[in-house]
C-alpha positions as CSV (number, residue, x, y, z in Angstrom):
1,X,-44.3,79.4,-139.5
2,X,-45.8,75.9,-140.2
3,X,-42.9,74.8,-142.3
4,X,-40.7,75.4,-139.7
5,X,-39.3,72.9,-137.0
6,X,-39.0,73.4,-133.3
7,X,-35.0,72.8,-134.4
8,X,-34.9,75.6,-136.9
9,X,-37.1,77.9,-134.6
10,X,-34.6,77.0,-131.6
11,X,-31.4,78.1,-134.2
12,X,-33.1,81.1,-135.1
13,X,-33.6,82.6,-132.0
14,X,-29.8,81.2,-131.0
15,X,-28.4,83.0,-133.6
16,X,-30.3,86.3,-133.0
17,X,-32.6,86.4,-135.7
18,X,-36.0,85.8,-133.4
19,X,-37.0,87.5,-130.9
20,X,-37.8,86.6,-127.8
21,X,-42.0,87.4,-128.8
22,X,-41.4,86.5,-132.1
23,X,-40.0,82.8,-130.7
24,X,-42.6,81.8,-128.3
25,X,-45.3,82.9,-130.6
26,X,-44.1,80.8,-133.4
27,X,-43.2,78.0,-130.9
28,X,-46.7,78.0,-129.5
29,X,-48.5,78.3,-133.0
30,X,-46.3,75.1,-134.0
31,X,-47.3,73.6,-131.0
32,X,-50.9,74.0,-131.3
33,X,-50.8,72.9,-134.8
34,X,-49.0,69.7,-134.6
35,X,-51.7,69.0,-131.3
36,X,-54.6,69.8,-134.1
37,X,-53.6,68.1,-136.6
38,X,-52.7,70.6,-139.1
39,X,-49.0,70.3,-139.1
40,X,-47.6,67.0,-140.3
41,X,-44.9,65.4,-138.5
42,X,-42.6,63.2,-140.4
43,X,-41.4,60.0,-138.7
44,X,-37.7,60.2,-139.3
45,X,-36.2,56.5,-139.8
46,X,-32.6,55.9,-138.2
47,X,-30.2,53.8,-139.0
48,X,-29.3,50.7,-136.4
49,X,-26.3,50.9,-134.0
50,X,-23.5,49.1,-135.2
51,X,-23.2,45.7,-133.5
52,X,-19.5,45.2,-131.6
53,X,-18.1,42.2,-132.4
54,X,-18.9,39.9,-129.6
55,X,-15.3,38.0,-128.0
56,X,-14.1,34.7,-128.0
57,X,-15.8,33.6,-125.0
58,X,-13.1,32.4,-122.3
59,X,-13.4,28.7,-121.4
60,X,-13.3,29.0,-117.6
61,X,-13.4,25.3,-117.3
62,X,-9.5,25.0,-118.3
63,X,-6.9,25.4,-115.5
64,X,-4.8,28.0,-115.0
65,X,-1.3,26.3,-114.2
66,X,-0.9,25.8,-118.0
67,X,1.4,28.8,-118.1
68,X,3.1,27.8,-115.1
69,X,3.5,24.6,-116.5
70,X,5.1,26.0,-119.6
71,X,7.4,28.0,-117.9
72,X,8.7,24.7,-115.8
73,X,9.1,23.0,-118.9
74,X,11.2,25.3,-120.4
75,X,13.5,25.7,-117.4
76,X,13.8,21.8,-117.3
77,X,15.0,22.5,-121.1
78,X,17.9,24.7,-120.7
79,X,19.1,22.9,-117.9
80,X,19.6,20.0,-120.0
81,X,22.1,21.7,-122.0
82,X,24.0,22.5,-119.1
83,X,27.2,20.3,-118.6
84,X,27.1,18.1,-115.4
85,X,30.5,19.2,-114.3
86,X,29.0,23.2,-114.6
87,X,26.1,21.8,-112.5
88,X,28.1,20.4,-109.8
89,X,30.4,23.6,-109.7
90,X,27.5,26.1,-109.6
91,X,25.6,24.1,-107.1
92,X,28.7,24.0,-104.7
93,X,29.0,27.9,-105.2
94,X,25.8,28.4,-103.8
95,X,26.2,26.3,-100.6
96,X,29.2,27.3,-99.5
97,X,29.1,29.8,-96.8
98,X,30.6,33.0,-96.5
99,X,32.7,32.7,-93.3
100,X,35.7,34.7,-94.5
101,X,35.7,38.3,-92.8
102,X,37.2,41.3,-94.2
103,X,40.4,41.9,-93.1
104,X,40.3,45.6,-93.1
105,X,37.3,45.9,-90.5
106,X,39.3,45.7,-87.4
107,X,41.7,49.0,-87.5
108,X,38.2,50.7,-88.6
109,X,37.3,49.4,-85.1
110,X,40.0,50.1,-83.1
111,X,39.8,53.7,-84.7
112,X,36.2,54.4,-83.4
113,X,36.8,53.4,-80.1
114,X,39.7,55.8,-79.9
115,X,37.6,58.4,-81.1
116,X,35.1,57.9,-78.5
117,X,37.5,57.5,-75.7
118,X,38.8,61.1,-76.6
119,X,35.4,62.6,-76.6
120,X,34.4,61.7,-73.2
121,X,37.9,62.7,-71.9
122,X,37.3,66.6,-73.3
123,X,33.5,66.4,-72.4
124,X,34.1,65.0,-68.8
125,X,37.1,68.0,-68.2
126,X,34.4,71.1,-70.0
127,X,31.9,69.7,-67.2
128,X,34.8,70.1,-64.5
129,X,36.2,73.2,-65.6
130,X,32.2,74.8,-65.2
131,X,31.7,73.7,-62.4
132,X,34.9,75.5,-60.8
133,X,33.8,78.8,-62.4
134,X,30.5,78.3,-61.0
135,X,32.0,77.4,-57.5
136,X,34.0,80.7,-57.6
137,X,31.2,83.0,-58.5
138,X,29.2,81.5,-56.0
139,X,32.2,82.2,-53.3
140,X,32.6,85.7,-51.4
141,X,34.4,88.5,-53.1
142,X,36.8,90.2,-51.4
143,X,34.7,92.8,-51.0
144,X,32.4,91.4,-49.6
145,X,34.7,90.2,-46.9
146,X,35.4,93.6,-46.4
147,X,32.7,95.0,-45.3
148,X,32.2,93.6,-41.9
149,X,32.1,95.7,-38.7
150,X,34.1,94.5,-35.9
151,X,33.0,94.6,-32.2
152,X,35.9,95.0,-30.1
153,X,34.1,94.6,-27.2
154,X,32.5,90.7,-27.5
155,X,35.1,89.8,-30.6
156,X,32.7,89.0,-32.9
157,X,32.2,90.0,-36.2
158,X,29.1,90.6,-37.6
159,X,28.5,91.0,-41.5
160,X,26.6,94.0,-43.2
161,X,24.5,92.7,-46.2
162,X,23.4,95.8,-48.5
163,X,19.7,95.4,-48.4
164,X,18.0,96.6,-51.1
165,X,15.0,98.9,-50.5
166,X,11.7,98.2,-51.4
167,X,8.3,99.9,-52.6
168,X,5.8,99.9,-51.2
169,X,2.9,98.6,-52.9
170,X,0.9,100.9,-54.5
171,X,-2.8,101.2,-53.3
172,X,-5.8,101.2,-55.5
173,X,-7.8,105.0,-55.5
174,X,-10.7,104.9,-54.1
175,X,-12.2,106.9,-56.8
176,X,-10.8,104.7,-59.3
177,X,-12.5,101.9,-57.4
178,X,-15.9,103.5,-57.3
179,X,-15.5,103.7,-60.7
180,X,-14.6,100.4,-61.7
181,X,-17.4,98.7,-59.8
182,X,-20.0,100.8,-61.3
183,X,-18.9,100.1,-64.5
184,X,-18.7,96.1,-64.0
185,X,-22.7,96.6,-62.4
186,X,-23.5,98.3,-65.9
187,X,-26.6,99.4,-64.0
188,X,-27.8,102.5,-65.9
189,X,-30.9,103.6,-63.9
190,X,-31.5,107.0,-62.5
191,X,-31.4,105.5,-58.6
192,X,-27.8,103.7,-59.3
193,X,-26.5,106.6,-61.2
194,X,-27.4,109.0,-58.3
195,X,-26.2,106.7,-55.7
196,X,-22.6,106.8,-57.5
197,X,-22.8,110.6,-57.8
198,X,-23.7,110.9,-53.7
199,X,-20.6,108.8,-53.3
200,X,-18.5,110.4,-55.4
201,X,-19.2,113.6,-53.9
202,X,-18.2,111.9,-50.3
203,X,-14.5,110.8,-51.4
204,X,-12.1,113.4,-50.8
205,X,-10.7,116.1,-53.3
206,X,-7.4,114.4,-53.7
207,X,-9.4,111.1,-54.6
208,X,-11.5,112.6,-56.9
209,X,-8.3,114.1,-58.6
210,X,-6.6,111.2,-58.8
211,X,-9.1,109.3,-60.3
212,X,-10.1,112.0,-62.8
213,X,-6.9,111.2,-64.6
214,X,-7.7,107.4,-64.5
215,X,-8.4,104.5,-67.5
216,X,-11.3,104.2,-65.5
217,X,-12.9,107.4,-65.6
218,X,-12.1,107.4,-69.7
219,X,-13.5,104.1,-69.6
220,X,-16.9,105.6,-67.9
221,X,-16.9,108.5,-70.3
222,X,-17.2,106.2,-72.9
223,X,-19.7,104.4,-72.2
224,X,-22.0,107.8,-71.3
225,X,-20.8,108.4,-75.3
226,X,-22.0,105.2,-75.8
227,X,-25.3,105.4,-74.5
228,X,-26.3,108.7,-75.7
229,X,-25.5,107.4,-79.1
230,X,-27.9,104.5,-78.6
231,X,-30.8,106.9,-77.4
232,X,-30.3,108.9,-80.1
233,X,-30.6,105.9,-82.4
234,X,-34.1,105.2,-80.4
235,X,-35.1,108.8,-80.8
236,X,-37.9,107.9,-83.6
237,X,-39.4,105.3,-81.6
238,X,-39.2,106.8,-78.2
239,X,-40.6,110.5,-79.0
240,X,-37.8,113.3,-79.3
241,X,-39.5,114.8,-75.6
242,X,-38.7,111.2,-74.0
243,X,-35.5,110.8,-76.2
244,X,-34.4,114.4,-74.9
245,X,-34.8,113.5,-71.5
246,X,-32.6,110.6,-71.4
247,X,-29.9,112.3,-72.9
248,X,-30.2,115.2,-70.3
249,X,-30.1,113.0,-67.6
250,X,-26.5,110.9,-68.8
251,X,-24.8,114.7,-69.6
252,X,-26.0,115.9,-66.1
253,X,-24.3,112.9,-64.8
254,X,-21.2,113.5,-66.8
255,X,-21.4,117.0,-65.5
256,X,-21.8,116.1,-61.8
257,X,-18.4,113.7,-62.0
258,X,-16.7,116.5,-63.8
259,X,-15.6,114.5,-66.9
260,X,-14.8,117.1,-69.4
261,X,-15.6,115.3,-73.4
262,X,-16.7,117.6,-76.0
263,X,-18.7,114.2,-77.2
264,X,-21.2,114.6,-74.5
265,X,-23.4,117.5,-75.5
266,X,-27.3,117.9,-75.9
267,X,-28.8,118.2,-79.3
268,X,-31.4,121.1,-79.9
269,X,-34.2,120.2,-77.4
270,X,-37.7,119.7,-78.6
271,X,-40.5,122.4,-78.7
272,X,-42.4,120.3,-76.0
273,X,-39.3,121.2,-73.8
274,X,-38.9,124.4,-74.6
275,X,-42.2,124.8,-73.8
């Protein structure tokens, strides 16, 4: 491959008719050849750049009001062929002032101000006529008048206003509230678990009801799903005998609140258990 070129060696292999061994073998043999000697390298004369013409170079030292001079010059010229009386005429055109006004400006005038007149008329009789519609649903109906109750003993009359009833405000469950301030603790250790369970069993039956139909209590047994996916997660580090336990121990406390979820079920427990 000493005849070749590192050109005609980089076409080859373009073109697909090297391969990739086949290249870097020739590539390095050419190499090591032209580094020993053995391999001639030709010197390969180019022609010279083509000079640009160089410009005129600017003489910076002339002024530049030459042009404006020329242009002055020129005006000065035509003017000269202008006839004085033209002059005189065009110069008194330009200076006379234009003091005459239009004589069609002043019905335009009169014509707005009419307009405007008749707007704030109908404007300023819609704002009366509102206001006596609101004065006369503000005033008693006569059935309102109506209902009074006469005393005939004292003469005096005293109106009955329909008052409407209201609710009572509804109060908060305490079971719902045991709940929710577990859940904001999120302390998951055995003593605060059985602490809630020792109160839960405390509330009454109706509370306990009531709050076993609650967003809170399908809040809480979603996070016992929750956790017994995490510890199931942790299994392989934990041990299955530790990783049983924990599981155990958040379905006996779904069990003791009585939340019924077909999610919270034990796997098969380990041989260690069983044991």
């Amino acid at each position: 491959m000493a005849e070749h070129t590192l050109r005609d060696l980089a076409r080859e292999y373009g073109k697909g008719n090297l391969s990739r061994d086949n290249y870097v073998r020739s590539r390095t043999e050419l190499l090591e050849g032209v580094v020993a000697g053995t391999v001639k390298v030709e010197h390969i004369e180019y022609a010279p750049p083509i000079a640009r013409p160089s410009a005129e170079p600017s003489d910076s030292t002339l002024p530049r009001t030459r042009k404006r001079e020329r242009t002055e010059a020129t005006t000065e010229d035509v003017t000269d062929f202008v006839a004085p009386e033209n002059r005189r005429a065009n110069a008194a055109a330009q200076t006379e002032p234009e003091t005459q006004p239009s004589s069609g400006s002043a019905p335009v005038l009169i014509l707005v101000a009419a307009v405007a007149i008749l707007v704030a008329v109908i404007t300023t009789f819609a704002l009366l006529s509102r206001d006596r519609d609101s004065a006369a649903e503000v005033s008693p109906s006569a059935e309102a008048v109506a209902d009074t109750t006469v005393n005939p003993d004292t003469v005096e009359v005293v109106a009955t206003a329909a008052v409407a009833p209201v609710d009572a405000p509804a109060q908060d469950n305490t079971g719902s509230a045991l709940v929710r301030e577990f859940l904001s603790a999120k302390d998951w250790s055995a003593g605060n678990m059985e602490n809630f369970v020792g109160a839960w069993r405390q509330l009454p039956d109706a509370d306990r009801a009531a709050a076993g139909d609650s967003v809170e209590m399908s809040q809480l047994s979603n996070e016992i799903y929750k956790k017994l996916l995490a510890v199931r997660a942790l299994a392989a580090i934990d041990g299955l005998e530790l990783s049983f336990n924990k599981q155990k121990a958040l379905v006996d406390f779904s069990n003791d609140l009585g939340i019924s979820d077909d999610r919270l079920t034990l796997p098969q427990p380990p041989a260690a258990v069983t044991e």
